[in-house]
C-alpha positions as CSV (number, residue, x, y, z in Angstrom):
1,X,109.8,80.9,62.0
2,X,106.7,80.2,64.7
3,X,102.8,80.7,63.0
4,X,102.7,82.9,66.3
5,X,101.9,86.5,64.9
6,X,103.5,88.2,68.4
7,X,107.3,87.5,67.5
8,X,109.1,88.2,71.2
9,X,112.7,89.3,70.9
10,X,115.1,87.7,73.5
11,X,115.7,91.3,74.8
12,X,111.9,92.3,75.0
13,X,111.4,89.3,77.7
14,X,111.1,90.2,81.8
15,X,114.6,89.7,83.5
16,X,112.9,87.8,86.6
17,X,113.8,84.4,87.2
18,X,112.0,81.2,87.7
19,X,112.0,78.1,90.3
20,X,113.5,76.3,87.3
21,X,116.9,77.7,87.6
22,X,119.7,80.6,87.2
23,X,118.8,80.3,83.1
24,X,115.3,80.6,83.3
25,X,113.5,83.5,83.2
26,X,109.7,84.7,82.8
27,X,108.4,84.3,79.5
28,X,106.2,87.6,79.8
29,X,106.7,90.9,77.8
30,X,108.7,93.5,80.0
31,X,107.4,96.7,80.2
32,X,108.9,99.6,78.2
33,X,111.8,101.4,79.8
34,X,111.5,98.8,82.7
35,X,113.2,95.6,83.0
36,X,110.4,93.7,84.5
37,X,107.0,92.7,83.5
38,X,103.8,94.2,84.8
39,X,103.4,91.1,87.3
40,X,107.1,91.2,88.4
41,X,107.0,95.0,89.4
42,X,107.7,96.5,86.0
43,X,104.8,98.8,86.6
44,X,105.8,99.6,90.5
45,X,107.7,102.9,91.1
46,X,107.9,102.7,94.0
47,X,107.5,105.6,96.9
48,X,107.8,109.1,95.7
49,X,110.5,111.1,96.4
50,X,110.2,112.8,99.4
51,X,107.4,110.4,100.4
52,X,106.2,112.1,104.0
53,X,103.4,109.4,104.0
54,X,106.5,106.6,104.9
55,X,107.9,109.3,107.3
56,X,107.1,107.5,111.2
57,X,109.7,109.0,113.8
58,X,112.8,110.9,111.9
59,X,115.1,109.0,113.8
60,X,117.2,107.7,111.1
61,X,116.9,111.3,109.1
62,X,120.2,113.1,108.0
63,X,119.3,115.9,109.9
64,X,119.0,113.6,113.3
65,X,121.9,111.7,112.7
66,X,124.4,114.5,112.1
67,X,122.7,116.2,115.4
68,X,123.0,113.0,117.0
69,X,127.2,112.3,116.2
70,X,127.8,116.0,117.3
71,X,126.5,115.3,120.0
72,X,128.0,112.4,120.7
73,X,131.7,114.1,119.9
74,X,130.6,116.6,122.6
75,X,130.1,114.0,125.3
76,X,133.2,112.4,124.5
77,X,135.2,115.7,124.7
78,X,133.7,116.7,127.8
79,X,134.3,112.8,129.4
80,X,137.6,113.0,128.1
81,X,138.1,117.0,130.4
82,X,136.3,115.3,133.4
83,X,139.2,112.6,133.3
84,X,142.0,114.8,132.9
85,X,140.6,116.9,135.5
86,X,140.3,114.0,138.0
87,X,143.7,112.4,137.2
88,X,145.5,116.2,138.3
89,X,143.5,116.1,141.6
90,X,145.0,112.8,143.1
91,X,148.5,113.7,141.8
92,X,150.5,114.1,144.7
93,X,151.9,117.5,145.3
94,X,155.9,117.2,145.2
95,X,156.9,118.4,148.3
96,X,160.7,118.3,148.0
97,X,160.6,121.3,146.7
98,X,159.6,122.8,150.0
């Protein structure tokens, strides 16, 4: 037992890693309910929920993207007509019938 009156348990210590190697880790207290310390992001939320402020173009939103594969299925279809369509008119009519 160290004189040291703060007695750090293994599992109260920050989970970052050092430049020393895989088995070293920050010496610093983590920060309750967090597995880092307050200088390795412990503290840090991150954005909100929802955040609008981080909102540029909506390009990559759900809403876009499920517009934008619909869309997409649409053109294929309609390509997909067009070539049938074309491929009928340069059939030759069967004239032994006649």
């Amino acid at each position: 037992m160290s004189n040291n009156p703060v007695q750090f348990n293994e599992d109260n210590r920050c989970l970052a890693r050092t430049r020393k190697g895989k088995s070293a880790f920050c010496q610093a207290r983590k920060v309750t309910g967090k597995k880092r310390c307050r200088m390795h992001g412990g503290t840090n939320d991150g954005a909100p929920k929802g955040n609008k402020n981080a909102f540029k173009h909506g390009r990559y939103s759900r809403e876009v993207i499920e517009k934008r594969k619909s869309v997409m299925k649409f053109k294929r279809e309609f390509m997909e007509l067009l070539r049938i369509i074309k491929n009928k008119d340069k059939e030759k009519p069967d004239l032994s019938l006649v």
